[in-house]
Backbone as a ProteinNet text record, in pm:
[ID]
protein_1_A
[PRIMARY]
XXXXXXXXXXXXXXXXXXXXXXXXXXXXXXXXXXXXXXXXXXXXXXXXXXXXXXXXXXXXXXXXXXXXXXXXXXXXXXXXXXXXXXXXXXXXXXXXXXXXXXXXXXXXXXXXXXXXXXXXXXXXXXXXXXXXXXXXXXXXXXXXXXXXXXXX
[TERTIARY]
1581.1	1539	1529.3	1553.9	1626.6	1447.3	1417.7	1263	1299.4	1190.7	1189.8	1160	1209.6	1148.4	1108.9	1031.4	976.2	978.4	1086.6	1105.7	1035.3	990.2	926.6	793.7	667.3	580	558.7	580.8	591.7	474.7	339.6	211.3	107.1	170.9	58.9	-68	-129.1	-254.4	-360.1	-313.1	-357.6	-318.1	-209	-105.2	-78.6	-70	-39.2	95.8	177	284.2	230.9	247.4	152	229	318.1	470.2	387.7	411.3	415	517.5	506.4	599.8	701.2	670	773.5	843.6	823.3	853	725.6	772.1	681	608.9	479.6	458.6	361.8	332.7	246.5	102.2	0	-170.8	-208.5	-343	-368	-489.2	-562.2	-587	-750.5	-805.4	-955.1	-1047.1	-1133.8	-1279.4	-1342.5	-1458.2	-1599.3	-1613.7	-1704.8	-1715	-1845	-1939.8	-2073.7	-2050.3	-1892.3	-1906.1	-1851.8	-1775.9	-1738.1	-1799.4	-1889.1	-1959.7	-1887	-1783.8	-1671.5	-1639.6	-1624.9	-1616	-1730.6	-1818.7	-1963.6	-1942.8	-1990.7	-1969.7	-1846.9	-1749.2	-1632.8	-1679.3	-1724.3	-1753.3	-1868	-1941.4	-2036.9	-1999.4	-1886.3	-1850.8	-1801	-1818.4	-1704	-1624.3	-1568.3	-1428.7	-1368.5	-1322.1	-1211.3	-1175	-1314.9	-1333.3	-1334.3	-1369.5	-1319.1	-1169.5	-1096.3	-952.9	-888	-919.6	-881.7	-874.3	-1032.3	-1033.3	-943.9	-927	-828.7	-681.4	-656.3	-509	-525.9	-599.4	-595.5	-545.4	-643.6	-598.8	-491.9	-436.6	-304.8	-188.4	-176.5	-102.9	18	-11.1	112.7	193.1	142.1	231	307.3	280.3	325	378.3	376.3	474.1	539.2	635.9	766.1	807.7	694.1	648.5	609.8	702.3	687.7	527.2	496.2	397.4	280.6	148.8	39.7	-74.7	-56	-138.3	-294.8	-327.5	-469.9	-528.9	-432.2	-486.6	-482.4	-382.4	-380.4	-507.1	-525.7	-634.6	-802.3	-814.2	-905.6	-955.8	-798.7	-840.4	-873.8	-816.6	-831.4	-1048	-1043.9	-1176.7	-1331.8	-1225.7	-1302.3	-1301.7	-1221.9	-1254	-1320.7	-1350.9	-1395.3	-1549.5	-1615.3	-1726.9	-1755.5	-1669.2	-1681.3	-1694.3	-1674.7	-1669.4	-1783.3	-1831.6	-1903.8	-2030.8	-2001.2	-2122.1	-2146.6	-2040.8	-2039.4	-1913.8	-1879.8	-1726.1	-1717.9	-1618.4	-1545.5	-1410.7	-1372.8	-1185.5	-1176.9	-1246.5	-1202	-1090.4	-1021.6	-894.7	-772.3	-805.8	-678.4	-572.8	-589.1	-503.6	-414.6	-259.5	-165.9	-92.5	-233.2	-187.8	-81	6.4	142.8	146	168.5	129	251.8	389	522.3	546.8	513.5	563.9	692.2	757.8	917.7	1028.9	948.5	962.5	886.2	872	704.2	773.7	705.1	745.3	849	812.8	887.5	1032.2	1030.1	1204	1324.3	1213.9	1275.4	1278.4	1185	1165.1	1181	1272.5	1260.2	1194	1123.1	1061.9	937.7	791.7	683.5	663.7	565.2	454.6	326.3	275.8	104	26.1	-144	-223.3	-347.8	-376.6	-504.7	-605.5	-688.6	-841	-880.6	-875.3	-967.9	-1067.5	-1154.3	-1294.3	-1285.9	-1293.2	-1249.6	-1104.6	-1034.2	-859.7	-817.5	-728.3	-620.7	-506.5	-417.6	-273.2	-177.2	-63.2	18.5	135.7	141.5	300.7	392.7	529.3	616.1	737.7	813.2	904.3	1031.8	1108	1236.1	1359.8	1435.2	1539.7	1665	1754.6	1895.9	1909.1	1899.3	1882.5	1749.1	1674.4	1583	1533.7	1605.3	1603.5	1655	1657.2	1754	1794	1936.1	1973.1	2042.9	1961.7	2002.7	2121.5	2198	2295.5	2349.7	2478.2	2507.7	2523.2	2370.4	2393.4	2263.4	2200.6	2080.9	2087.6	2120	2137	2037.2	1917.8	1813.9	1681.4	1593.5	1455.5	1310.5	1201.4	1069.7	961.3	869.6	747.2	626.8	568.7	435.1	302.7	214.6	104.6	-33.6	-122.5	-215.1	-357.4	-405.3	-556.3	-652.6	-708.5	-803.1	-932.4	-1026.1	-1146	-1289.4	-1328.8	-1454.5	-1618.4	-1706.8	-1812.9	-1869.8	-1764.4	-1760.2	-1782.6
1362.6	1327.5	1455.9	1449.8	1589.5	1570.1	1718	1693.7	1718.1	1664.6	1630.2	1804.9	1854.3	2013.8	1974.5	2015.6	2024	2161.7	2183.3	2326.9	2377.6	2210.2	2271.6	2199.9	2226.5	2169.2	2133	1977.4	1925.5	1907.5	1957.2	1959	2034.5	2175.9	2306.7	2326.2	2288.2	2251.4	2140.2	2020.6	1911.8	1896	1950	1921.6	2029.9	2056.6	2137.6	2073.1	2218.9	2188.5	2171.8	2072.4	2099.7	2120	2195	2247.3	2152.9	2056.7	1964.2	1994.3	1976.5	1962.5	1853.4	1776.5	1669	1642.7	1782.9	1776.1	1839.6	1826.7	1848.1	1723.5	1728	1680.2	1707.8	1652.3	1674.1	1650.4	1750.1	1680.7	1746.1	1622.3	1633.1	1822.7	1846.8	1959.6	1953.9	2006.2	1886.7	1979.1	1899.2	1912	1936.9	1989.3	2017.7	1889	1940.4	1783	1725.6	1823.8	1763.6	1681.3	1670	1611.2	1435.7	1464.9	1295.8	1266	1110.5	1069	1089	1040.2	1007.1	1145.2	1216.4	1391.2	1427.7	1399.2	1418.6	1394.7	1263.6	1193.1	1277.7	1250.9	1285.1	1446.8	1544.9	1686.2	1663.1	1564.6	1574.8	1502.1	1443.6	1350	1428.3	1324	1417	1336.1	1210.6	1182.8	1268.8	1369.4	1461	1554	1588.6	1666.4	1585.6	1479	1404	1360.8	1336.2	1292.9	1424.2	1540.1	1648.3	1660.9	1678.4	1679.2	1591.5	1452.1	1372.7	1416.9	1502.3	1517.8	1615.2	1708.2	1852.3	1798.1	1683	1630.4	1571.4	1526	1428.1	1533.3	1681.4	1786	1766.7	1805.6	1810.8	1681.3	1616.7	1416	1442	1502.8	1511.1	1576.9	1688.2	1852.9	1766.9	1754.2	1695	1601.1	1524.7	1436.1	1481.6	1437.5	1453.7	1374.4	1415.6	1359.9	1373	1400.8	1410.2	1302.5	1317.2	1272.3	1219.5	1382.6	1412.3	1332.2	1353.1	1285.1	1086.7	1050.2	895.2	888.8	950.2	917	907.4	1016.1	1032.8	947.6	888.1	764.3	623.4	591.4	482.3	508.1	624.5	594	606.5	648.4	661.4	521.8	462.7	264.4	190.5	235.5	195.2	212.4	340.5	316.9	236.2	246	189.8	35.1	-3	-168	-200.3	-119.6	-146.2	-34.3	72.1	157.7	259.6	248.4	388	419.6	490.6	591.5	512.1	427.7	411.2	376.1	305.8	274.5	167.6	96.7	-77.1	-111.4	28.8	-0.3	55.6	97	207.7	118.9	4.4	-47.2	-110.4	-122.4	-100.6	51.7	131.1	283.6	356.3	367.1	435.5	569.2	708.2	817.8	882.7	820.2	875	731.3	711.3	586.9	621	703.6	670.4	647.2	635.6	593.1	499.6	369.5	312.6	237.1	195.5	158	16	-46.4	-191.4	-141.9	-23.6	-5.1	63.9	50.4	155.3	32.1	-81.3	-128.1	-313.4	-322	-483.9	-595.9	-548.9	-622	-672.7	-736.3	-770.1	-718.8	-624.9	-536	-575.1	-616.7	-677.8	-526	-499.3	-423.8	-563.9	-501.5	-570	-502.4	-577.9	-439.4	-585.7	-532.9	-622.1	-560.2	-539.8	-477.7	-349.9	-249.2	-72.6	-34.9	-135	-96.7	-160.7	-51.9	-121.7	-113.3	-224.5	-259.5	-256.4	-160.4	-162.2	-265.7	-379.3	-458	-385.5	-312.7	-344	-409.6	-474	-592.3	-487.1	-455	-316.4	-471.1	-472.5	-537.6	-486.3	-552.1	-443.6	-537.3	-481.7	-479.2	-489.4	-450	-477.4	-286.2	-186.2	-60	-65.6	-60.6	-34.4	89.5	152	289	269.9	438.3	475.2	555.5	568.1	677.4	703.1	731.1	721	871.5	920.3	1023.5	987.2	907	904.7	759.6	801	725	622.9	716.3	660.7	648.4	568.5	620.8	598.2	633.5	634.9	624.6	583.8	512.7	579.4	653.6	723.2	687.4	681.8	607.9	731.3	742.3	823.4	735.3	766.4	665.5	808.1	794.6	841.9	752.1	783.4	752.1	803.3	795.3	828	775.6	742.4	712.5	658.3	658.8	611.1	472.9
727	593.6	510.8	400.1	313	220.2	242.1	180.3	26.2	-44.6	-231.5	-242	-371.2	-399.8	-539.1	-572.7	-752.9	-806.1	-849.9	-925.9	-1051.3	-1160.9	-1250	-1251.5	-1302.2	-1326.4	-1471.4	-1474.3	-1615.8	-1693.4	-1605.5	-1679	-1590	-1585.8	-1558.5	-1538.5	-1697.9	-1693.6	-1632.5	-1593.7	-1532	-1354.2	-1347.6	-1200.9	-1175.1	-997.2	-935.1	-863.5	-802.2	-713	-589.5	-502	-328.6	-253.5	-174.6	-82.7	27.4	55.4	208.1	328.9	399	538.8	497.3	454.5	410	248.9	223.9	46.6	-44.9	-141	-263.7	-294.5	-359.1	-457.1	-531	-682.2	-782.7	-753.7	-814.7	-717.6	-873.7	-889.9	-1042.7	-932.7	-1058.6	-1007.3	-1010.4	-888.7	-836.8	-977.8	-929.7	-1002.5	-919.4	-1026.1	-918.3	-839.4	-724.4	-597.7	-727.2	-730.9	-825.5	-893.3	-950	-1078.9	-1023.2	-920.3	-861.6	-761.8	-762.9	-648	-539.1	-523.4	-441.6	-363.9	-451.5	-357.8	-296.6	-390.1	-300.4	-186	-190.1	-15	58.5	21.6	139.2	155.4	65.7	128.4	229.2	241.9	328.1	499.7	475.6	588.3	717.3	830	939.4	1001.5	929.6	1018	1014.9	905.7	901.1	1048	1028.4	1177.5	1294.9	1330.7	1409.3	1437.4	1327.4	1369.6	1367.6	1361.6	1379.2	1546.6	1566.9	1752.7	1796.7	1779.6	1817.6	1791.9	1717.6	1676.1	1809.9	1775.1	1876.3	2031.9	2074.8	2199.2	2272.8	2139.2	2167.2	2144.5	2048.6	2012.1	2114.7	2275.4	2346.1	2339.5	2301	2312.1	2195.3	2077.3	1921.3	1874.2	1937.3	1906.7	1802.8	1824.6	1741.9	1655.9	1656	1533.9	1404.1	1311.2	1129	1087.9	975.2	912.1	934	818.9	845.1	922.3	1033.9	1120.7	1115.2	1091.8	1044.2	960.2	834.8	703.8	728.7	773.3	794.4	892.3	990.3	1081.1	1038.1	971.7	922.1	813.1	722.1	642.4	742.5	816.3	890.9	938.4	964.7	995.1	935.8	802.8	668.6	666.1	661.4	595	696.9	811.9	888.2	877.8	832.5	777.6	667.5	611.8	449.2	476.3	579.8	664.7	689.7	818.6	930.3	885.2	810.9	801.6	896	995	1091.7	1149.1	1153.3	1172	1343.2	1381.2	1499.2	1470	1599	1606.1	1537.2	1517.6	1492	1454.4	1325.4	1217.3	1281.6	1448.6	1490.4	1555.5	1591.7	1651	1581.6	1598.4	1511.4	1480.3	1449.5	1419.4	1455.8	1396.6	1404.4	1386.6	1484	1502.1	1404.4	1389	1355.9	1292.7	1148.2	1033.9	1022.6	1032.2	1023.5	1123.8	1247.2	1349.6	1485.7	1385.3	1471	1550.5	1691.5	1827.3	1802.6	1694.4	1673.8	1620.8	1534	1526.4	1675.8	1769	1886.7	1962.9	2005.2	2120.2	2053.6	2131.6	2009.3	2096.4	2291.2	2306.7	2310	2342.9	2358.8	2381.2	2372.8	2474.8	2464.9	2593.1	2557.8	2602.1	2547.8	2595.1	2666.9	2781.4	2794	2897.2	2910.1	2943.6	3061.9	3142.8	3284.6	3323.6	3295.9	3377.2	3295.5	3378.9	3313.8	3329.4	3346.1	3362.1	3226.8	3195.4	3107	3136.4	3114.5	3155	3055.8	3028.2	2893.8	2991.2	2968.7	3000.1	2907.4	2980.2	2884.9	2966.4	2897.6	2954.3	2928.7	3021.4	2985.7	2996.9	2949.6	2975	2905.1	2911.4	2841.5	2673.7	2634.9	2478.7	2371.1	2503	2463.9	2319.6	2393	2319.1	2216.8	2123.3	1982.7	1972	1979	2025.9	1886.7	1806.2	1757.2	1734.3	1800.5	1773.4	1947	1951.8	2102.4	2167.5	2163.8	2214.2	2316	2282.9	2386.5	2502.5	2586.4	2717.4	2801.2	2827.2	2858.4	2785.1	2847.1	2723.9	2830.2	2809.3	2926.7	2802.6	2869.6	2814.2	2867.3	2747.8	2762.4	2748.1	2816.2	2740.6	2769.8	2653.3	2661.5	2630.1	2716.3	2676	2627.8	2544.7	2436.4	2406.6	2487.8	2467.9	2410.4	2338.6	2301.4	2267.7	2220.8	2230.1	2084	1977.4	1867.4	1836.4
[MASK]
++++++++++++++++++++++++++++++++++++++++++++++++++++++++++++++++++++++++++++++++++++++++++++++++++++++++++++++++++++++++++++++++++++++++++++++++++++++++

C-alpha cells in the first residue's frame, strides 16, 4: 500500500502535518487539556498504558504487522469503561491486530473458541480451499495462537 504524503499545509495555523507509518495526515492542533473535559479525563487515564504492556507482550507475534495497534487497543478499552465503568476485555473479541489483513480474508473456514473448565480449545477446521491464497508464491500456511491473560 503506497502511503498518502501531504506536502502542503492548507491551514498552518489551525492544522498540523502528523508523518504516520502509514502516511500523512492533517491533526487540528491540541489545546490546553484544562480547557477540554474530555482531555482532562483521558490525561488522567491508564488504558493507554495498559494496551501498551499488552502490545509490548504480544511484540514478537507482530514484528511485521502494519498499523497502530496501541492506539485501536487502547480505544477498545477506553469504551469499555465508558460501558461498564471499569477498564476490562469485554470489547476485544472480534479484535483484529492487522485490519488490512483480518483472519476472515485469509481463512474462509469456521473457527470456534471455547473454554471448558481452565482450558481453552481454538477448533480450526484446515481443509483444501479452505485458505484463500493470495498470490502464488506462498505454498503452505500454520496457525498461531497466543493466550493473553490478565486480571482486568
Amino acid at each position: 500500500m503506497k502511503k498518502k504524503r501531504i506536502y502542503k499545509n492548507p491551514d498552518p495555523l489551525n492544522y498540523i502535518i502528523v508523518r504516520t507509518k502509514n502516511g500523512d495526515v492533517l491533526r487540528r492542533k491540541r489545546t490546553d487539556p484544562s480547557i477540554n473535559d474530555a482531555f482532562k479525563e483521558m490525561a488522567n487515564e491508564t488504558c493507554s498504558t495498559a494496551a501498551k504492556q499488552i502490545v509490548m507482550k504480544l511484540k514478537p507475534f507482530t514484528e511485521k504487522m502494519g498499523g497502530s495497534v496501541n492506539v485501536y487497543l487502547s480505544g477498545r478499552m477506553r469504551s469499555a469503561k465508558k460501558q461498564t465503568g471499569s477498564y476490562n476485555y469485554s470489547l476485544l473479541p472480534g479484535f483484529e491486530f492487522q485490519r488490512d489483513y483480518p483472519l476472515e480474508k485469509l481463512y474462509a473456514g469456521q473457527y470456534r473458541v471455547r473454554k471448558e473448565g481452565q482450558t481453552v480449545y481454538i477448533d480450526v477446521p484446515v481443509s483444501k480451499g479452505y485458505m484463500n491464497a493470495h498470490n502464488t508464491l506462498v505454498t503452505h500456511y500454520y496457525f498461531e495462537a497466543v493466550a493473553l491473560f490478565g486480571d482486568a
